[in-house]
C-alpha positions as CSV (number, residue, x, y, z in Angstrom):
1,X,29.6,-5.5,-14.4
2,X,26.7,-6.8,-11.8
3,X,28.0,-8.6,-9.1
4,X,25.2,-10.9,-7.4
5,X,24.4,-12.1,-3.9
6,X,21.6,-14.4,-3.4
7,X,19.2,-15.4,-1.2
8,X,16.5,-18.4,-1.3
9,X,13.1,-18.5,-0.1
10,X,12.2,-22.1,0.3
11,X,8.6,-22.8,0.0
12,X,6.6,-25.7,-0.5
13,X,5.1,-26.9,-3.9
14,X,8.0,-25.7,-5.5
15,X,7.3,-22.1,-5.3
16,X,10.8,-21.2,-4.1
17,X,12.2,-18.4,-5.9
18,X,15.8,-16.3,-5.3
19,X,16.5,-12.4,-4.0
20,X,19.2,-11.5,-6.6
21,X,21.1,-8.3,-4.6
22,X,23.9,-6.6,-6.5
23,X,25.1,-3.0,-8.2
24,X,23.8,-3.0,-11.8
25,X,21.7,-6.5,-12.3
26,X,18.7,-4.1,-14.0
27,X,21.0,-3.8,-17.1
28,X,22.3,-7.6,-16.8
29,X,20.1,-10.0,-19.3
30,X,21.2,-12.9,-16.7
31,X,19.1,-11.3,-14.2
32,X,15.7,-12.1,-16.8
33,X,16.6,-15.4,-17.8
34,X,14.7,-18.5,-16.9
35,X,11.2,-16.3,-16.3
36,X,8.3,-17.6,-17.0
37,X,7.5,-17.9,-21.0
38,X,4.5,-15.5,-22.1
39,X,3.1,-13.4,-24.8
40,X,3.7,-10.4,-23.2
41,X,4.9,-8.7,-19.9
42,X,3.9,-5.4,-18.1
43,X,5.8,-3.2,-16.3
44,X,3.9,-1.3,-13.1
45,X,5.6,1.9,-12.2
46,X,4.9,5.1,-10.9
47,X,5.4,8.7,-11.9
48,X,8.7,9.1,-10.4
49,X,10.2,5.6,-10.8
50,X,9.3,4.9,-14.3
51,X,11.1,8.0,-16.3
52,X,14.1,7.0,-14.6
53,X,14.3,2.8,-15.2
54,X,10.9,1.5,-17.0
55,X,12.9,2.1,-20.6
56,X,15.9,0.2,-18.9
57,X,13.9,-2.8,-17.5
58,X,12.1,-2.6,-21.3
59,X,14.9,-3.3,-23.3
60,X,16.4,-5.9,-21.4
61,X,12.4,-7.4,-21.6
62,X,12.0,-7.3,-25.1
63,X,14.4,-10.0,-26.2
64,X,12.1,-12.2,-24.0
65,X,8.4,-11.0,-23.9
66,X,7.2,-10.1,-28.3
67,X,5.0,-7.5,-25.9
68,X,6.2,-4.9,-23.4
69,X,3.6,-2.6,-21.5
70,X,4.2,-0.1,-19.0
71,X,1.1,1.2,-16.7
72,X,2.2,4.4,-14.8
73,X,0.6,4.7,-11.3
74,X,0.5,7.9,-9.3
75,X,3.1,8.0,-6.7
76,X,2.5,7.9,-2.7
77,X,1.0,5.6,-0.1
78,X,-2.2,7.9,-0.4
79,X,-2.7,5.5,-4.0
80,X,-2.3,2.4,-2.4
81,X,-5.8,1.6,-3.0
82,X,-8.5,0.6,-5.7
83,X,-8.6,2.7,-7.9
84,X,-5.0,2.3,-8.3
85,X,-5.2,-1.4,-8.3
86,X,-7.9,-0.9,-10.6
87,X,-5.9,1.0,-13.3
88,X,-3.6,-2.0,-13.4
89,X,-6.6,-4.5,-13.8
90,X,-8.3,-2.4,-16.3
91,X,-5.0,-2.7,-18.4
92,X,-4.6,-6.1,-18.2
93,X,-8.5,-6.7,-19.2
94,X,-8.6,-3.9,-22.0
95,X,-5.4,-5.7,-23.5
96,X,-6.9,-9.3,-23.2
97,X,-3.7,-10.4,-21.5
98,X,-4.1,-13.9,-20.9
99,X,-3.2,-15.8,-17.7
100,X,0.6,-16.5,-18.2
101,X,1.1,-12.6,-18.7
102,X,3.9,-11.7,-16.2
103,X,4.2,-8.4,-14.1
104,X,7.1,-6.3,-13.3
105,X,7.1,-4.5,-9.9
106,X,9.5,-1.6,-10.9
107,X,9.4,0.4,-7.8
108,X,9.0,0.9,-4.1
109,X,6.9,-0.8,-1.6
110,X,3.4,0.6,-2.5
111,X,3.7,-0.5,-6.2
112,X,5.5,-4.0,-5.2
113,X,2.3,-4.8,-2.8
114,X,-0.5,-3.6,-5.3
115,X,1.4,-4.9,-8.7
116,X,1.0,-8.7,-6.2
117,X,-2.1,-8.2,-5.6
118,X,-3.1,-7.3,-9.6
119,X,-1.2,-10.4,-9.9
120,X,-3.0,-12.5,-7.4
121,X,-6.8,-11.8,-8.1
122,X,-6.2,-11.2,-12.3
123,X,-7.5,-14.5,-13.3
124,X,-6.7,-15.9,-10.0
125,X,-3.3,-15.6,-10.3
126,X,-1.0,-14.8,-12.7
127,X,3.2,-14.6,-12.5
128,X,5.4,-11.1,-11.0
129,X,8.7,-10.2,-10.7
130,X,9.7,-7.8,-7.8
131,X,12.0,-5.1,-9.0
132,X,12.2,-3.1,-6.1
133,X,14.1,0.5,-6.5
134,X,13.5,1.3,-3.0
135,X,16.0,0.4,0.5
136,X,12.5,-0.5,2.0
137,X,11.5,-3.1,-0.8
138,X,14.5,-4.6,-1.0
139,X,14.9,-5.2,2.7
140,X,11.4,-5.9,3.1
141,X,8.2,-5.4,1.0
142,X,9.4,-7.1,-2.0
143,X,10.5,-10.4,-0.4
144,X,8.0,-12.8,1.4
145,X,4.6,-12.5,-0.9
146,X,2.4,-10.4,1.2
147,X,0.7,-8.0,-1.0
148,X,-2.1,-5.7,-0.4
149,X,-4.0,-2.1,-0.8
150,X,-4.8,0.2,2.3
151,X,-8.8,0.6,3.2
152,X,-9.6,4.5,5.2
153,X,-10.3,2.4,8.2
154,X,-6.9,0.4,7.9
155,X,-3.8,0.1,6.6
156,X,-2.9,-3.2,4.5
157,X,-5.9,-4.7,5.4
158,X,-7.2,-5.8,1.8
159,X,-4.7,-8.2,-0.1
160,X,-3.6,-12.0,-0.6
161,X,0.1,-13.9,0.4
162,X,1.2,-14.3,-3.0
163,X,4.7,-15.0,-4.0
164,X,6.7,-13.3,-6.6
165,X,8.8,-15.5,-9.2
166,X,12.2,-13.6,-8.5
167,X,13.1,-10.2,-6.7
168,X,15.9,-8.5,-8.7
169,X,17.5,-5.8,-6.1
170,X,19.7,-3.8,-7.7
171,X,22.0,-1.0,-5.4
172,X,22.4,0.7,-7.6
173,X,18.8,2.4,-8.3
174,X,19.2,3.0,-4.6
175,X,21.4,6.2,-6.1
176,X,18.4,8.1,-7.0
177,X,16.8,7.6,-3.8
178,X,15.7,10.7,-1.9
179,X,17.5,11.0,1.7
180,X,14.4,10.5,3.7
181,X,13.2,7.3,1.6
182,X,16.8,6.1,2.2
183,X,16.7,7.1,6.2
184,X,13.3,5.2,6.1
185,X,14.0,2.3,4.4
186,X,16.9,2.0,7.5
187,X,13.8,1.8,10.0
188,X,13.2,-1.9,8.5
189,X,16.7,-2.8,8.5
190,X,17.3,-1.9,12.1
191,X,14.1,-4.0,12.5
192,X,16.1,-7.4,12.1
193,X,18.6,-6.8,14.6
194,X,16.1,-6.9,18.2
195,X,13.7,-9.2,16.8
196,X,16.2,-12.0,15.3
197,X,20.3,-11.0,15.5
198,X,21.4,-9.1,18.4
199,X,25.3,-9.0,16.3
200,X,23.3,-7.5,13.2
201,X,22.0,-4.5,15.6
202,X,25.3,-4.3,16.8
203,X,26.5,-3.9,13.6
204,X,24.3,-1.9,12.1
205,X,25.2,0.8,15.4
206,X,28.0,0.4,14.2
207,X,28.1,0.9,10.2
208,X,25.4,3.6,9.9
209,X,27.4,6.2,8.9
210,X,28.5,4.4,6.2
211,X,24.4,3.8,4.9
212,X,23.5,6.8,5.5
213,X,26.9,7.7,2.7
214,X,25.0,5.2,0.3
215,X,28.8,2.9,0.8
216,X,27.7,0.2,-1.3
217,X,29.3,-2.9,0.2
218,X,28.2,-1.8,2.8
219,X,24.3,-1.3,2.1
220,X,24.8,-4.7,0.0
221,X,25.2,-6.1,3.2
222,X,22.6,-4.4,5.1
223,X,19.9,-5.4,2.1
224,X,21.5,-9.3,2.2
225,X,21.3,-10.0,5.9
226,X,18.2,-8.5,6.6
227,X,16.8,-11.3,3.4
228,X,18.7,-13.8,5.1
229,X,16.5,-13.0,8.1
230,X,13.7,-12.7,6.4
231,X,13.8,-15.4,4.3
232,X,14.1,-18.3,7.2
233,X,11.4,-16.2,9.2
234,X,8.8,-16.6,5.5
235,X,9.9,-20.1,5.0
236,X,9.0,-21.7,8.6
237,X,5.4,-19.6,8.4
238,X,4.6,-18.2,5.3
239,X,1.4,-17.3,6.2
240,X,2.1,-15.7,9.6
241,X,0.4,-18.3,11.7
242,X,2.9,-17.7,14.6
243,X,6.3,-17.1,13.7
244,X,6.3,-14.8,11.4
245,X,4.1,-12.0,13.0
246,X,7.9,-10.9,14.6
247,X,8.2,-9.2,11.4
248,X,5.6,-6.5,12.2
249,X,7.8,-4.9,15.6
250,X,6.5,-1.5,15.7
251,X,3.8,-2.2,13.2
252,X,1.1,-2.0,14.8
253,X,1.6,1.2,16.5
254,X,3.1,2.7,12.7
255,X,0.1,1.3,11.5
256,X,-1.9,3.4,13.6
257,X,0.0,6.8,12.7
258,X,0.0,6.2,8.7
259,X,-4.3,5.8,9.2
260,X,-4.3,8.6,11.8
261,X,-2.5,11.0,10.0
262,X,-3.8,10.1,6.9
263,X,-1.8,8.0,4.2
264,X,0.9,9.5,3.1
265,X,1.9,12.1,6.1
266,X,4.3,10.3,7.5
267,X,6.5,7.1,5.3
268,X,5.8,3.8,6.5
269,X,9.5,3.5,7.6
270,X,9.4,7.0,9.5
271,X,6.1,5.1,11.5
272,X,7.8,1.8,12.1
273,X,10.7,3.9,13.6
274,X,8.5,5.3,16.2
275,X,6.4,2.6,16.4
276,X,9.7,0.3,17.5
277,X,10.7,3.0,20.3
278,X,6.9,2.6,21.5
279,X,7.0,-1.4,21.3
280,X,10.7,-1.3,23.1
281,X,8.9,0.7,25.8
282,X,5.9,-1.5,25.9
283,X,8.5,-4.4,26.2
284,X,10.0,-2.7,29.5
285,X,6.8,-2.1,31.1
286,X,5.5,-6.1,30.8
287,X,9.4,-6.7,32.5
288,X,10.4,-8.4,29.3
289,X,13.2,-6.4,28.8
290,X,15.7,-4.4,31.3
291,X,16.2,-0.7,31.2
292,X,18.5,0.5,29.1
293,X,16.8,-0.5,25.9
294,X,14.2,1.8,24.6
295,X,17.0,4.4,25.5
296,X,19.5,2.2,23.1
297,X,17.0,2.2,20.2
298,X,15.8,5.5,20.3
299,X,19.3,6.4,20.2
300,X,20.1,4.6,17.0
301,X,16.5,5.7,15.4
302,X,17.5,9.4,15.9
303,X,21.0,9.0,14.6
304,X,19.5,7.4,11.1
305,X,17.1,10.4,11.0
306,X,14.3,9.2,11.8
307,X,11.0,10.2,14.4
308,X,10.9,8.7,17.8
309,X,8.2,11.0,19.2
310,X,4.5,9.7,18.0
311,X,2.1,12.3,16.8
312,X,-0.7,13.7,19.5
313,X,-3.9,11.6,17.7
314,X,-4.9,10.8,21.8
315,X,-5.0,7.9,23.7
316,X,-9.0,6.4,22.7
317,X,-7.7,7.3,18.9
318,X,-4.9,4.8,18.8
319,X,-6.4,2.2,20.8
320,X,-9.3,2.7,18.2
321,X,-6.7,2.2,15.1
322,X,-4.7,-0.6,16.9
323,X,-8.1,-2.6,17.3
324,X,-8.3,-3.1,13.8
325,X,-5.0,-4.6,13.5
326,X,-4.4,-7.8,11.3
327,X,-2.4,-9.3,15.0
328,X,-5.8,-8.1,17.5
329,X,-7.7,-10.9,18.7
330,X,-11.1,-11.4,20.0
331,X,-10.6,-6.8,20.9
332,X,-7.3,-7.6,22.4
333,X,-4.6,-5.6,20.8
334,X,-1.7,-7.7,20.6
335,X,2.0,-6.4,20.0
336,X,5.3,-7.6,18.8
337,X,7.3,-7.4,22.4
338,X,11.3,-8.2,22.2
339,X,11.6,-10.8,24.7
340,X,15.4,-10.9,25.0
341,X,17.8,-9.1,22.0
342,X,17.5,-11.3,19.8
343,X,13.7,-13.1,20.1
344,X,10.5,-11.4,20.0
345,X,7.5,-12.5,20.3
346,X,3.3,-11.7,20.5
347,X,2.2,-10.2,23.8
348,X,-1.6,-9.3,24.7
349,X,-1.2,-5.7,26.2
350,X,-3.8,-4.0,28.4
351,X,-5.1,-0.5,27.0
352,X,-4.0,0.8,30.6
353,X,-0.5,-0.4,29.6
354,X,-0.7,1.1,26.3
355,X,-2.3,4.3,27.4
356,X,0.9,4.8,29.8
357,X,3.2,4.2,27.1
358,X,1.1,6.6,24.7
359,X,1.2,8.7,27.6
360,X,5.0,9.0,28.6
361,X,5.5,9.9,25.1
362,X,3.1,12.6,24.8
363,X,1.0,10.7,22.2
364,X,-2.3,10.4,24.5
């Protein structure tokens, strides 16, 4: 029996849509009701995601849609990019799928961001459905409409804000996630607490354990709070005009790793866990924050698993990556800084700072 949390994105023009959270909603027909009507639907997967639900999220669509595709993608962040994208386009054009066709993002991060952006540009615009099977989706990618494929020279730096109809996050597929998926989906969760809920970080310090076990009240928790956060965060700036750039602590130095390594190396989650003990650093260096905290992070990062020391791509190579950054203005690299635990905020930061940082952690 599904149980169901839920959480509401309120947006304008009545584009508001619910996060459904819960332990078996992909086998609950209530979780597909009230979808847009259409003469068919198509489910984007990937190699590893589809074998294990696609037939599951099928039967539960065929009672609604008289058609039921399924496009298989390669799996890895080293596809987020056009040819994928075009695979899903080419489908929906080969089929002549007409513009109420909806699409089912059954997976992880990489195919909820490029199964939005098929959605987006096909016809300019047709309906999707997150269905994300990963901790990082739920907590993250699949809720707020940003959607986008990753160019050589930068990561996420092709796409459109585009919001899904629903996102249906069910726990349970979290069962099948691989450890270090799991342990980097956690870098987004322990996002939330400095930038917006000092008592979430707290409790998060406290509770890991339990995460890392896969305890399920305890990750339905987790994945509802950090929505909750998200969620007010999207609906005062959808389109990350000011408020919602917070989102993106340790981003911009993650960014930089996944391009300098090459896409793929490293998970996003692994990057934005170094990236945060980097940004926590810069923080104490512009006296926004006292000592004490990068040393509280890190400690946290490294109990969940995850890499606190950057890779050695030199100082002039990450200021290079960081300068094509969506939050870099007019060749200033500018950084989600936590302010006080609890508010963040966009700082300016001179390379000099950043190269000290880079520097002290034996990335320059």
């Amino acid at each position: 029996m599904a149980f169901t949390d839920t959480v509401k994105i309120q947006l304008p023009d009545d584009r508001a849509y619910e996060i459904r959270i819960g332990a078996g909603l992909l086998d609950a027909p209530a979780s597909w009701h009230g979808l847009p009507k259409a003469s068919a639907a198509v489910i984007v997967s990937n190699e590893t995601v589809a074998p294990l639900y696609a037939e599951r999220l099928r039967r539960q669509l065929e009672p609604l849609y008289p058609r039921v595709d399924l496009v298989t993608l390669p799996d890895g962040e080293q596809h987020k990019d056009w040819a994928c994208l075009d695979r899903i386009c080419d489908h929906l054009l080969r089929e002549a799928l007409d513009r109420k066709t909806v699409l089912f993002a059954l997976g992880g991060g990489v195919i909820g961001d490029m199964t939005g952006f098929a959605a987006a540009i096909y016809m300019r615009g047709v309906p999707f459905v997150q269905v994300p099977t990963t901790l990082l989706a739920q907590v993250d990618s699949s809720v707020g409409g940003k959607t986008a494929i990753n160019h050589p020279l930068g990561k996420n730096m092709l796409g459109a804000f585009y919001q899904p109809q629903r996102v249906i996050a069910d726990l349970a597929t979290l069962d099948s996630l691989p450890d270090r998926e799991l342990r980097a989906g956690l870098a987004e969760v322990i996002k939330y607490g400095p930038i917006a809920d000092p008592g979430f970080l707290c409790w998060i310090e406290d509770n890991l354990d339990a995460l890392l076990a896969r305890d399920k009240a305890v990750l339905g928790y987790a994945v509802r709070r950090s929505c909750e956060i998200k969620a007010d965060v999207v609906g005062a700036d959808e389109r990350e005009q000011g408020l919602r750039a917070i989102l993106n602590f340790g981003h911009t130095i993650g960014h930089a790793i996944e391009a300098g390594l090459g896409y793929g190396v490293w998970l996003h989650g692994e990057a934005v866990a170094c990236g945060m003990v980097l940004a926590a650093d810069l923080s104490e260096r512009m006296g926004l924050m006292p000592t004490g905290f990068v040393e509280r992070l890190r400690r946290l990062i490294e109990r969940a698993g995850l890499p606190v020391q950057p890779p050695k791509l030199g100082g002039e190579r990450y200021l290079q990556l960081m300068r094509v950054d969506k939050k870099a203005e007019a060749g200033e690299i500018r950084f989600v800084l936590i302010e006080a635990l609890g508010r963040a905020g966009l700082h300016a930061v001179p390379d000099a700072v950043i190269v000290q940082t880079l520097s002290a952690h034996g990335a320059a």
